[in-house]
Backbone bond lengths (Angstrom), bond angles and torsions (degrees), N, CA, C in turn:
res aa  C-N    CA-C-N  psi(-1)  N-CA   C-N-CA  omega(-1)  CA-C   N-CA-C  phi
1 X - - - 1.462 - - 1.523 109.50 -
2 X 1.116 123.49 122.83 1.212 132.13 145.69 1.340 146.82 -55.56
3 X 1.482 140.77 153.96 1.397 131.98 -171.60 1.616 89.76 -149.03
4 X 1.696 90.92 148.41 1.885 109.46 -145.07 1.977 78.40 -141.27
5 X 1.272 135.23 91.77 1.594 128.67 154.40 1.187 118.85 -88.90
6 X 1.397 133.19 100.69 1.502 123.62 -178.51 1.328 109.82 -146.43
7 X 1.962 115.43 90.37 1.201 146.41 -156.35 1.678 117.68 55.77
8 X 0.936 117.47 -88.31 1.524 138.51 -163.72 1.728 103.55 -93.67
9 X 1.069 88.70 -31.42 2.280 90.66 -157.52 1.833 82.37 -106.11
10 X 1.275 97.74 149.58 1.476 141.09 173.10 1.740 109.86 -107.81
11 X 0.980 113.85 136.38 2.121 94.49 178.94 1.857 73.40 -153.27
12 X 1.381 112.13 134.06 1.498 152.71 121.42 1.421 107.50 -51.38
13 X 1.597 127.41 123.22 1.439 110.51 130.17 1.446 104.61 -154.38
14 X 1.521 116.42 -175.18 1.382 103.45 -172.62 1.773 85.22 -118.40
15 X 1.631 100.03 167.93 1.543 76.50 -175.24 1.444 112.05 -122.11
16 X 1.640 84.69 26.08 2.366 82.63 -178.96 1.613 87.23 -90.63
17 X 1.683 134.78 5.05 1.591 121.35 167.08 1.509 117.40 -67.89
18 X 1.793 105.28 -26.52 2.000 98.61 -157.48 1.570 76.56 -124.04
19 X 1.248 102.23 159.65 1.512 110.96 145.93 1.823 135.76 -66.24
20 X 1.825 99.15 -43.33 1.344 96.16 148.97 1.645 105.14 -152.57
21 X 1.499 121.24 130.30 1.341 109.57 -163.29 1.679 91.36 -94.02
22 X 1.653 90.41 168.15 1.410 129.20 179.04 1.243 104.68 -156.64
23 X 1.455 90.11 145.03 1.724 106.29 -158.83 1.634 84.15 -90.92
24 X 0.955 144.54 9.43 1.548 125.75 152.63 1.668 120.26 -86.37
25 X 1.584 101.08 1.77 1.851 105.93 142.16 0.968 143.13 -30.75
26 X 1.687 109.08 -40.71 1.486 122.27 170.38 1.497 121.50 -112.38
27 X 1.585 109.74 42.12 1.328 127.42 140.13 1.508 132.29 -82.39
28 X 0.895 131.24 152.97 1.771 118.02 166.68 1.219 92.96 -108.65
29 X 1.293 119.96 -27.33 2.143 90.91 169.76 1.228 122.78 -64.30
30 X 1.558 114.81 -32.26 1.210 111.24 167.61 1.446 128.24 -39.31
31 X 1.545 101.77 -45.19 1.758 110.20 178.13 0.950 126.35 -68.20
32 X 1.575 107.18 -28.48 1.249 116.18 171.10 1.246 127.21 -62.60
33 X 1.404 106.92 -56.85 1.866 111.74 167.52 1.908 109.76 -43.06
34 X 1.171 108.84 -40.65 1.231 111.81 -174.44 1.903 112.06 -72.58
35 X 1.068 100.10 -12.06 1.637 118.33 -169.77 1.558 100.46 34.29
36 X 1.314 98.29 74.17 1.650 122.24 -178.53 1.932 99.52 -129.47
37 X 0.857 127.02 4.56 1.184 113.14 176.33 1.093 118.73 -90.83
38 X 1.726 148.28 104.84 1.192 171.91 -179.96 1.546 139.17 -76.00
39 X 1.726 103.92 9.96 1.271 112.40 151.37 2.040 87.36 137.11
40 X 1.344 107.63 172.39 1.632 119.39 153.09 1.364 127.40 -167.27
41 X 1.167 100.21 -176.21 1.709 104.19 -163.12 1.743 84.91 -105.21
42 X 1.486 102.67 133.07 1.325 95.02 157.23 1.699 103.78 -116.84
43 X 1.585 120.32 131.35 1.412 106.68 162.89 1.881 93.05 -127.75
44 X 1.045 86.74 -137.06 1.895 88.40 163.77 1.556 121.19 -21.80
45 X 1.222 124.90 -58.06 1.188 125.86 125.11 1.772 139.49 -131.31
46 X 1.321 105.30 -138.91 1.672 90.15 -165.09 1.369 98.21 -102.98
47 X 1.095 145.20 146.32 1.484 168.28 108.46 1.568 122.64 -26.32
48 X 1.438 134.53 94.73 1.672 96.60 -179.10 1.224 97.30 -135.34
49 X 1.581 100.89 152.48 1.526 135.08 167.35 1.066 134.91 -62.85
50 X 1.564 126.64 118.34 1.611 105.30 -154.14 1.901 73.14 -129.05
51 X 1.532 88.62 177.96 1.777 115.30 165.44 1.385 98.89 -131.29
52 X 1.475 111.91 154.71 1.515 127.01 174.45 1.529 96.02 -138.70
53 X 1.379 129.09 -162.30 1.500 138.21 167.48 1.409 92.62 -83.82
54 X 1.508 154.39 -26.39 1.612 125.99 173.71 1.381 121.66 -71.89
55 X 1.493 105.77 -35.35 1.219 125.89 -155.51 1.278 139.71 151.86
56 X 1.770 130.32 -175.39 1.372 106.01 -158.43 1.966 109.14 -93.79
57 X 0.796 132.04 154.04 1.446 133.67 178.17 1.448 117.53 -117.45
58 X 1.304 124.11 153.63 1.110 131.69 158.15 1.694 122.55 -77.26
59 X 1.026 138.17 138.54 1.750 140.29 155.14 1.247 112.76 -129.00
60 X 1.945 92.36 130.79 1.377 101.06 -170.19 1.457 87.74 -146.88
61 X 1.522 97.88 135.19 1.497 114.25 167.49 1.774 114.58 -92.95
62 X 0.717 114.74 156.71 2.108 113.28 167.00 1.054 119.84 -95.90
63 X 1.080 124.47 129.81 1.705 135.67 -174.52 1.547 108.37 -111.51
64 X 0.862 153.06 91.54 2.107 114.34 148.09 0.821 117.10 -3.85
65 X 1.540 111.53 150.88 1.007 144.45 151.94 1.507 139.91 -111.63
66 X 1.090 149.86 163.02 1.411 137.89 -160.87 1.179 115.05 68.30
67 X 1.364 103.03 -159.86 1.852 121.64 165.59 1.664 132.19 -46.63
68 X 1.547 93.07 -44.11 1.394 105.82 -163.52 2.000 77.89 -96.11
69 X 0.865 133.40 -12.62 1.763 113.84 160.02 1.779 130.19 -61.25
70 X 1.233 82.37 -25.25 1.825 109.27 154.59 1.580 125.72 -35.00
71 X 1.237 112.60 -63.88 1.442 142.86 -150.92 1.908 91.42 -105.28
72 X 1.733 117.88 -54.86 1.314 106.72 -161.46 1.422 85.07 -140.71
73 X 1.341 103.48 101.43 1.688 116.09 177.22 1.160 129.21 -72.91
74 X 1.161 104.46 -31.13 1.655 111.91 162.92 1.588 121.33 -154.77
75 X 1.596 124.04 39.44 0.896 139.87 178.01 1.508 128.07 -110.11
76 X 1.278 144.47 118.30 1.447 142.97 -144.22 1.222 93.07 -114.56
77 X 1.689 129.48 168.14 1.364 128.95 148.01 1.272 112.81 -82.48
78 X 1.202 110.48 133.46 1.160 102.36 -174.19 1.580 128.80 -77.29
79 X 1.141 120.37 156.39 1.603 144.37 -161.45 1.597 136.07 -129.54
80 X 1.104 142.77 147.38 1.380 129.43 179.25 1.581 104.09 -64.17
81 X 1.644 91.50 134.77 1.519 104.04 -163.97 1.406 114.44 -51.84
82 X 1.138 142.89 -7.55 1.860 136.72 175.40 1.374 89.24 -92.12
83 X 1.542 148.81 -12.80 1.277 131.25 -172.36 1.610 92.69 -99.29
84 X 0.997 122.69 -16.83 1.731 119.63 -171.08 1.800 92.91 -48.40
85 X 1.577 103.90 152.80 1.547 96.66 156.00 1.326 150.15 -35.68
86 X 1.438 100.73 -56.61 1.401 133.50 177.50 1.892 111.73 -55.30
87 X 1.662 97.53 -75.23 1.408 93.77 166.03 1.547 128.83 -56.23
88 X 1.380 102.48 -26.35 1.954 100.83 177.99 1.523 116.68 -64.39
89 X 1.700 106.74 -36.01 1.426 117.88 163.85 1.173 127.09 -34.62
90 X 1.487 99.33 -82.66 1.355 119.33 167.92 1.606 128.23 -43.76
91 X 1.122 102.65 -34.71 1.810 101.63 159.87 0.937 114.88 -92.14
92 X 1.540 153.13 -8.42 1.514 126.56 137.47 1.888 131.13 -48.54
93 X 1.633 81.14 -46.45 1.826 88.16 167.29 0.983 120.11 -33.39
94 X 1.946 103.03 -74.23 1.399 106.54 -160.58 1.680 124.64 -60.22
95 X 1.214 103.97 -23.81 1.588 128.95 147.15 1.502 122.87 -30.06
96 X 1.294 99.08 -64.55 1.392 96.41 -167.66 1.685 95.04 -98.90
97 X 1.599 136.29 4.11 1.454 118.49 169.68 1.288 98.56 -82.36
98 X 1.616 125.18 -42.68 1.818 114.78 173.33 0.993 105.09 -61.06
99 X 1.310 168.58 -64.44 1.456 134.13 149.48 1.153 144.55 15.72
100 X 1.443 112.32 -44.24 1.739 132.57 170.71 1.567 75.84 90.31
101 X 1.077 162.55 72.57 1.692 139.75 153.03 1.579 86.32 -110.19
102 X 1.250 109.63 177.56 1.755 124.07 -156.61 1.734 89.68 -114.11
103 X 1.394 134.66 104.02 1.175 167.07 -171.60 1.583 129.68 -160.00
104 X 1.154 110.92 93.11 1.872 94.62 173.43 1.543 114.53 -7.94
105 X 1.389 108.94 161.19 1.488 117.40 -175.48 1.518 93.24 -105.69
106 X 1.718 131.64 118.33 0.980 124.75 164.41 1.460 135.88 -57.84
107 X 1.732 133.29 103.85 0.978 127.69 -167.19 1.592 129.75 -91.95
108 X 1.596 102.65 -34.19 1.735 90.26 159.30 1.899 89.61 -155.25
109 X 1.272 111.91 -168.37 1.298 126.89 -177.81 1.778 101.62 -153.05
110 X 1.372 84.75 138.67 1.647 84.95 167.88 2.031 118.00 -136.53
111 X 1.158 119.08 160.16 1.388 106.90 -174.78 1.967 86.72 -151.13
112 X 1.808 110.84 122.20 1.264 95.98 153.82 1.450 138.88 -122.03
113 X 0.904 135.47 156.11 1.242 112.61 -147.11 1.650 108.35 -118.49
114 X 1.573 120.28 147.14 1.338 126.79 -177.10 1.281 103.62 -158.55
115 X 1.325 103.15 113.51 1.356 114.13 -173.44 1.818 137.74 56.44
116 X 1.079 79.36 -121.41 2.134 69.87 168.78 1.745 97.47 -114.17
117 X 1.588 123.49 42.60 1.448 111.44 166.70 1.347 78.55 -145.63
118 X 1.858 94.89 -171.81 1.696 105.41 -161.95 1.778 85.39 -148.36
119 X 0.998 112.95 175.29 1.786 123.72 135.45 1.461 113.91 -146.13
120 X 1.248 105.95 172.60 1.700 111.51 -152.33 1.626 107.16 -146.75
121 X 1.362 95.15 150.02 1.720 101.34 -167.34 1.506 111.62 -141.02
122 X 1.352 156.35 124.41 1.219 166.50 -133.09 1.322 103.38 -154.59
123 X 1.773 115.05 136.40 1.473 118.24 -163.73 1.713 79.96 -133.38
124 X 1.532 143.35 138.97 0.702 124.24 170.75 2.306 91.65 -126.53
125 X 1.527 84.74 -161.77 1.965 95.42 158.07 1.265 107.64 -106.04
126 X 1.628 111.80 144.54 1.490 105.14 168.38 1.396 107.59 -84.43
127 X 1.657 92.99 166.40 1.627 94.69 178.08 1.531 90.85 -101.80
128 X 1.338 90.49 139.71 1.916 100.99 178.16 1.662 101.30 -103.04
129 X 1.730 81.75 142.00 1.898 100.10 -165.26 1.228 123.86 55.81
130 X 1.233 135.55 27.02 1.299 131.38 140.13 1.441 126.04 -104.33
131 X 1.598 106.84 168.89 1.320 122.47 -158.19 1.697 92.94 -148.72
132 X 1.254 92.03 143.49 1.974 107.59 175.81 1.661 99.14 -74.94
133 X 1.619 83.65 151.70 2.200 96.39 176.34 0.973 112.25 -58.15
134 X 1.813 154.65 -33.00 0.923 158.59 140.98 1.338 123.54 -12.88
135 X 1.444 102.39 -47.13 1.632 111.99 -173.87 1.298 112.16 -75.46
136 X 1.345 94.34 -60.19 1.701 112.55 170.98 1.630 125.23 -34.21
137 X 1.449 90.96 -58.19 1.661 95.97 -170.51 1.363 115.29 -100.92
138 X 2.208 110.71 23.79 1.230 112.35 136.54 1.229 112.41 -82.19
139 X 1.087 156.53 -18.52 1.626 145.89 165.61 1.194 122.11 -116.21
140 X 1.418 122.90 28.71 1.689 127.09 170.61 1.291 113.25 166.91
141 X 1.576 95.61 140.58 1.665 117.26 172.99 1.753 98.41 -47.27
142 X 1.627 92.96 159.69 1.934 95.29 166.19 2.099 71.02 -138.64
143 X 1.783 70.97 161.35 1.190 107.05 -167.39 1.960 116.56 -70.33
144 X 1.116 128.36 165.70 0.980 128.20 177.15 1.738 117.53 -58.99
145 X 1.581 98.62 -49.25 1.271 123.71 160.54 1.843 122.64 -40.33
146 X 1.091 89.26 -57.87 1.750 110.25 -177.53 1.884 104.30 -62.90
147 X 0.941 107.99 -18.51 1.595 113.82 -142.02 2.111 87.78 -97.27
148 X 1.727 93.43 -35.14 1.615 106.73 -172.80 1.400 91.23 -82.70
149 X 1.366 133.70 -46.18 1.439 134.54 -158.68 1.667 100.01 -64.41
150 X 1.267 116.48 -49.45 1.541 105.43 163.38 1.405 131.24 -77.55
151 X 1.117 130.60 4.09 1.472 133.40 164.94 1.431 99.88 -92.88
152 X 1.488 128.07 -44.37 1.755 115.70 157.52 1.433 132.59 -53.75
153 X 1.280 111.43 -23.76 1.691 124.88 171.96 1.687 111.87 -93.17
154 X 1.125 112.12 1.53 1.659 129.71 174.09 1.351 101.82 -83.67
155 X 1.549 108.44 -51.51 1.527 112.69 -171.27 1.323 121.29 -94.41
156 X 1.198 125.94 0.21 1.509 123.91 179.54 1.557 89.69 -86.95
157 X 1.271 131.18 -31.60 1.387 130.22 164.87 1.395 116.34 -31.46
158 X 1.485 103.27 -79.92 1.166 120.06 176.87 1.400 114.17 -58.95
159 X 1.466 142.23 -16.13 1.580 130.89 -171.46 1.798 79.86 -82.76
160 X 1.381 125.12 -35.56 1.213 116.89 167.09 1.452 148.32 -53.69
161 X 0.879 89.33 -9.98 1.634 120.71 170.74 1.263 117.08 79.38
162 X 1.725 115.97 42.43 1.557 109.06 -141.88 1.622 76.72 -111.65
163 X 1.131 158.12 129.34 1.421 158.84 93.86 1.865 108.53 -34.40
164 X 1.318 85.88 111.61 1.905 114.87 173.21 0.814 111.16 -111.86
165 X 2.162 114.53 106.32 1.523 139.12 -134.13 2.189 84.44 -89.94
166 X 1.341 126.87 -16.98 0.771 132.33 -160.33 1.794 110.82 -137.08
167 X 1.470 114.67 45.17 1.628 118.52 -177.99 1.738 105.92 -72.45
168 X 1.358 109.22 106.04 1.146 104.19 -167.75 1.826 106.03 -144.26
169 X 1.340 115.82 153.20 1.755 113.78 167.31 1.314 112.38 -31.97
170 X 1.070 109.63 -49.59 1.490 127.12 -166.25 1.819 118.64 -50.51
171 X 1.862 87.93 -39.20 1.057 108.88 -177.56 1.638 142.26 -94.92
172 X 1.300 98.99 6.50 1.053 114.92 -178.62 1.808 118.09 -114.97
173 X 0.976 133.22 147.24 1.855 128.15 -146.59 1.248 74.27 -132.85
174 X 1.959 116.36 175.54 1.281 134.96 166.36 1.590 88.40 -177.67
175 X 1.636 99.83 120.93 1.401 112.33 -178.16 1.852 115.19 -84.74
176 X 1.162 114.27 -154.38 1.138 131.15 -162.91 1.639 94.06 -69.54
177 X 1.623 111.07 -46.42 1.434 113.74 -149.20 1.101 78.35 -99.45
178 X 1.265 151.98 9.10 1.853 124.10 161.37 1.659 95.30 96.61
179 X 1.510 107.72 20.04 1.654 93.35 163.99 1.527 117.43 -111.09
180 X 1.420 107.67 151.05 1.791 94.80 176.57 1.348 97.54 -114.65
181 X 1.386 93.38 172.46 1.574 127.79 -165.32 1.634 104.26 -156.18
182 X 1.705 101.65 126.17 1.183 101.62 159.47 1.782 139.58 -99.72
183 X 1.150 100.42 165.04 2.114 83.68 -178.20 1.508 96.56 -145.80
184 X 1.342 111.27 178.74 1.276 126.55 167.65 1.229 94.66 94.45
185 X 2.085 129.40 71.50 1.580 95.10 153.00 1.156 127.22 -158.33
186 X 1.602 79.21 87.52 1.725 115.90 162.82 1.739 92.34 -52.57
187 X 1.305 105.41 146.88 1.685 137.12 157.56 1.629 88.38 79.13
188 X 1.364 139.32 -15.47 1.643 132.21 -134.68 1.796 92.15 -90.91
189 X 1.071 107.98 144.28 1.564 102.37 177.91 1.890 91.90 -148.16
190 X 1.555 104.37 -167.29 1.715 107.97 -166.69 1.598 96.89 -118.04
191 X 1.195 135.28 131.96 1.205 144.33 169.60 1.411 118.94 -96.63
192 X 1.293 132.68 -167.82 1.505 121.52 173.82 1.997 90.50 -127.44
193 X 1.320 114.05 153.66 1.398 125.84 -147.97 1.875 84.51 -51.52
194 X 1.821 95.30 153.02 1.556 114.42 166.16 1.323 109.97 174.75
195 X 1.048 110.03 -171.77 1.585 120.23 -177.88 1.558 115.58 -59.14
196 X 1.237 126.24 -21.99 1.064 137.20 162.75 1.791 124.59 -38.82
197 X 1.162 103.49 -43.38 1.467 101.55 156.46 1.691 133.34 -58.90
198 X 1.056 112.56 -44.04 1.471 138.88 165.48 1.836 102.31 -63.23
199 X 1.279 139.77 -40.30 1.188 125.40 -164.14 1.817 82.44 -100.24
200 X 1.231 130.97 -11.18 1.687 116.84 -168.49 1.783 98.57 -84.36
201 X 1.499 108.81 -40.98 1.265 123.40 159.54 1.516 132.63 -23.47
202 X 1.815 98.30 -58.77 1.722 111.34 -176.39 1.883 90.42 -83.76
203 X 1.069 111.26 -29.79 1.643 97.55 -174.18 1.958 103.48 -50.16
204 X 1.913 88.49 -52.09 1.766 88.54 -166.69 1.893 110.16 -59.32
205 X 1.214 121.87 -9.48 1.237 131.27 -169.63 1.911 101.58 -87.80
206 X 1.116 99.96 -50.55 1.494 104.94 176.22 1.734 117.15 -52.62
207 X 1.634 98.44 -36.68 1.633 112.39 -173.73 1.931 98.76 -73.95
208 X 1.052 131.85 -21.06 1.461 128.68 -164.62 1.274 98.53 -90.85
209 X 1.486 104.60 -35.11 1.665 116.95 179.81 1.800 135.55 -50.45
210 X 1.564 73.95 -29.43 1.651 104.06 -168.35 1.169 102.71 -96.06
211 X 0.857 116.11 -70.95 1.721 116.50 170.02 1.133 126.69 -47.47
212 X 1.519 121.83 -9.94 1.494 113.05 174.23 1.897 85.38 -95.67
213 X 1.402 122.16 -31.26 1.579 88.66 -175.26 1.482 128.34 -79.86
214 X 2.118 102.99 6.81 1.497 114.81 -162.63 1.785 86.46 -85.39
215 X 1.182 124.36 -56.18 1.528 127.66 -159.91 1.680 115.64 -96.98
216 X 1.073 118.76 156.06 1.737 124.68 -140.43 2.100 81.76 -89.57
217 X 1.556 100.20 -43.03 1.413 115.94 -179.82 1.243 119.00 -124.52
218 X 1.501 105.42 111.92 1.413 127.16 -160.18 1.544 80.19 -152.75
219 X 1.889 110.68 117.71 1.273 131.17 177.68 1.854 93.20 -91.08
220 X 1.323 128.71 69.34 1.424 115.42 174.46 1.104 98.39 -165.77
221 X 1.707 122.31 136.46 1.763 141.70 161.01 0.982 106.52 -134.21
222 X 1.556 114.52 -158.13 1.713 130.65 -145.18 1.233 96.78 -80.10
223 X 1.600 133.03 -41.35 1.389 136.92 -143.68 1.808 108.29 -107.04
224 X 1.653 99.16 3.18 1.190 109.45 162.51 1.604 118.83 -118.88
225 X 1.376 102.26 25.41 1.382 121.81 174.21 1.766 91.63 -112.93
226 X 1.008 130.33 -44.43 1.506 143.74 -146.16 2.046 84.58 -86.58
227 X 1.184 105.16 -42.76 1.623 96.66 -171.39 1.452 113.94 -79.79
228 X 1.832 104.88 -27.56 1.717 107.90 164.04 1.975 120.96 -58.15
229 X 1.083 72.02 -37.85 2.382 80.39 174.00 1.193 102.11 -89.36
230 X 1.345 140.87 19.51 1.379 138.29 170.59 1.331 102.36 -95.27
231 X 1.732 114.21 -45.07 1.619 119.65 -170.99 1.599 100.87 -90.33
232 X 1.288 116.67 -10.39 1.390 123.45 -173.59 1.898 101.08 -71.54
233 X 1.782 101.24 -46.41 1.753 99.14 -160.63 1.827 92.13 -98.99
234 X 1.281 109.69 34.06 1.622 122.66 175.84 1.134 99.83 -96.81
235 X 1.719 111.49 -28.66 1.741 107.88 -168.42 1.392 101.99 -105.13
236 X 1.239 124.50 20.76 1.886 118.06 164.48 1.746 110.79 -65.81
């Protein structure tokens, strides 16, 4: 890992992600001039897809959320730089990609700083050919098989000790070949074993719940919850 100080901004990156980085990476005009930008997710907010000469990446800025996202939309108090968002991210990742677990490969982090707040920016890898459970199981059944393969990729997490502050539909991918991968983890840090696994569990159960009563077609019920904790208590 590398370290990038130039006035105000801090930048993390590793450098087997770029061929040669520049901290105008974590522009989108930049991508734009480059007409390298390759699509995004907008939900809460936008997500976007860039290309470089390695490959495709993720960019994600941090927002708030709630009430107090109101007032400071994307501004943090500021913190010692490994506690910033961005860098806290990025060192769980890189954590859990030496691991071998199925997570984007974290590629840089940025935090800049003004005064007693910051804002923060995250470069990750995309995962190619996948799509979140949400998407999916608005236009198709998954398999019995598929259903265990992510309740086993839930728990190698957790034998990891990884608590995901945000286990959600949303959050979970399954590519072309029927593998999943999780993302999203802002706030997520590693605990030592507890009940915490079991309450991250009923959260992801609550999220399938909701979403089947948000969309008219939602391919998901109880007994495809029952076959996900089947592949889940496969990985004890």
């Amino acid at each position: 890992m590398e370290r990038i100080e130039h006035g105000s901004e801090i930048i993390w990156y590793d450098p087997e992600c770029f061929g040669d980085f520049h901290r105008d990476f974590f522009e989108i005009d930049y991508w734009r001039e480059q007409n390298a930008i390759r699509g995004k997710s907008v939900g809460r907010n936008t997500t976007w897809f860039v290309e470089d000469e390695v490959g495709q990446k993720v960019l994600r800025h941090y927002y708030r959320g709630g009430m107090i996202g109101r007032v400071m939309e994307d501004t943090f108090l500021h913190v010692a730089e490994s506690k910033s968002r961005a860098m806290a991210e990025f060192t769980v990742l890189a954590k859990l990609h030496r691991k071998g677990l199925p997570v984007p490969q974290p590629c840089a982090a940025r935090m800049i700083r003004s005064n007693f707040v910051y804002r923060a920016d995250i470069i990750l890898t995309r995962i190619e050919g996948a799509q979140d459970l949400v998407a999916i199981l608005k236009e198709r059944e998954l398999s019995t098989e598929q259903w265990q393969g992510i309740g086993y990729t839930i728990r190698r997490f957790h034998n990891a000790g990884l608590y995901h502050a945000d286990l959600n539909s949303h959050n979970i991918l399954l590519d072309d070949n029927d593998k999943s991968w999780l993302i999203d983890f802002d706030k997520c840090h590693f605990r030592q074993p507890g009940s915490w696994a079991k309450e991250n569990m009923e959260r992801l159960l609550r999220s399938f719940r909701k979403e089947q009563g948000l969309h008219q077609e939602f391919h998901w019920d109880e007994q495809d919850w029952k076959a996900l904790l089947k592949g889940y208590y496969k990985g004890i």
